[in-house]
C-alpha positions in Angstrom: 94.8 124.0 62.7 95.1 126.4 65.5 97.7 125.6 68.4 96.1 125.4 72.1 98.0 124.9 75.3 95.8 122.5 78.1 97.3 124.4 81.4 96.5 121.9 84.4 96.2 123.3 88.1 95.2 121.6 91.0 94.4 118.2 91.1 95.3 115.4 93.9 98.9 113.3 93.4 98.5 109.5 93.8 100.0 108.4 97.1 100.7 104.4 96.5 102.5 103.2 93.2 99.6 101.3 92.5 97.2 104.5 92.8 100.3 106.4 90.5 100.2 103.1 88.0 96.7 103.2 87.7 96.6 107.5 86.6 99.4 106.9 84.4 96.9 104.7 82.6 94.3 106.9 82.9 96.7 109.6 81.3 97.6 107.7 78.6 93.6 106.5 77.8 93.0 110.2 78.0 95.6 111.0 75.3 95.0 107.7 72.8 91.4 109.6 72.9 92.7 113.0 71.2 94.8 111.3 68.5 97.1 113.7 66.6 95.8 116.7 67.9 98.5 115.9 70.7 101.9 118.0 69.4 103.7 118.1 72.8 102.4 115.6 75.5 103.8 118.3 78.1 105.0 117.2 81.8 104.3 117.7 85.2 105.8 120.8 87.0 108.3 120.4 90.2 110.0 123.6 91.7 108.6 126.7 90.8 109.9 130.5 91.5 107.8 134.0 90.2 110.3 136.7 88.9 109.5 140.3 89.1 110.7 143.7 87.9 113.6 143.7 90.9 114.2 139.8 91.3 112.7 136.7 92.0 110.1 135.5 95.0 109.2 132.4 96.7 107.7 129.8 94.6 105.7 130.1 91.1 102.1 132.3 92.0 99.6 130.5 89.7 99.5 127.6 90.7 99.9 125.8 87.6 100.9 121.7 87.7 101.5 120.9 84.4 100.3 121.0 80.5 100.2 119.9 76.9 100.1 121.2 73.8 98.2 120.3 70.9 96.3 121.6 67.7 92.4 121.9 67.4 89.9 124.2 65.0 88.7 126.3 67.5 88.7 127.4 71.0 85.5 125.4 71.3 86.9 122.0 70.1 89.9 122.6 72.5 87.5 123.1 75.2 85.2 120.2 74.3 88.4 117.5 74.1 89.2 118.8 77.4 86.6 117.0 79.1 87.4 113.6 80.6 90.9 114.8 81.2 92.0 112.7 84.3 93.2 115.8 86.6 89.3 116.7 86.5 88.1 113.4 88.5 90.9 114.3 91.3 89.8 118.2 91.9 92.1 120.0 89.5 91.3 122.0 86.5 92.2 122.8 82.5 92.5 126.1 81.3 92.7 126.4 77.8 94.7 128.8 75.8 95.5 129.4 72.4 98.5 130.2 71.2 99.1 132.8 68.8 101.2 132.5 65.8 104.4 135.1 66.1 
């Protein structure tokens, strides 16, 4: 098995706790669906910062929310579990990466 990481941007925040109860459960539907393939559920991401060759700058420049990590085949079964991922139905996105053994 081949690690991938799911790297979330976008994607609206729920504004009621009702609204956030109701995507938790959505998130946690999402992830019953992919089984053991899921090695790190990941997190959410709060403050960000960029740092460059001379310091840092304002906030983090990719816009990235949030990820998880977890082991497929192939790039293509990676891609294909990504569908129905919750952050999709509220504008946001999943890029896919794999990660590369060291």
């Amino acid at each position: 098995m081949t690690k991938f990481v799911y790297a979330y941007t976008g994607g609206q925040v729920a504004e009621t706790p009702e609204a956030r109860e109701q995507s938790m459960q959505q998130w946690g539907a999402w992830f019953a669906t992919l089984g053991s393939a899921v090695t790190d559920m990941g997190a959410p991401f709060g403050a960000s910062a960029t740092v460059k060759s001379g310091g840092g700058s304002g906030g983090g420049q990719s816009g990235l929310t949030g990820y998880t990590v977890l082991e497929f085949r192939t790039l293509d079964d990676a891609v294909a579990r990504a569908d129905g991922c919750p952050i999709l139905a509220t504008g946001g996105q999943v890029e896919v990466y794999e990660a590369l053994e060291m």
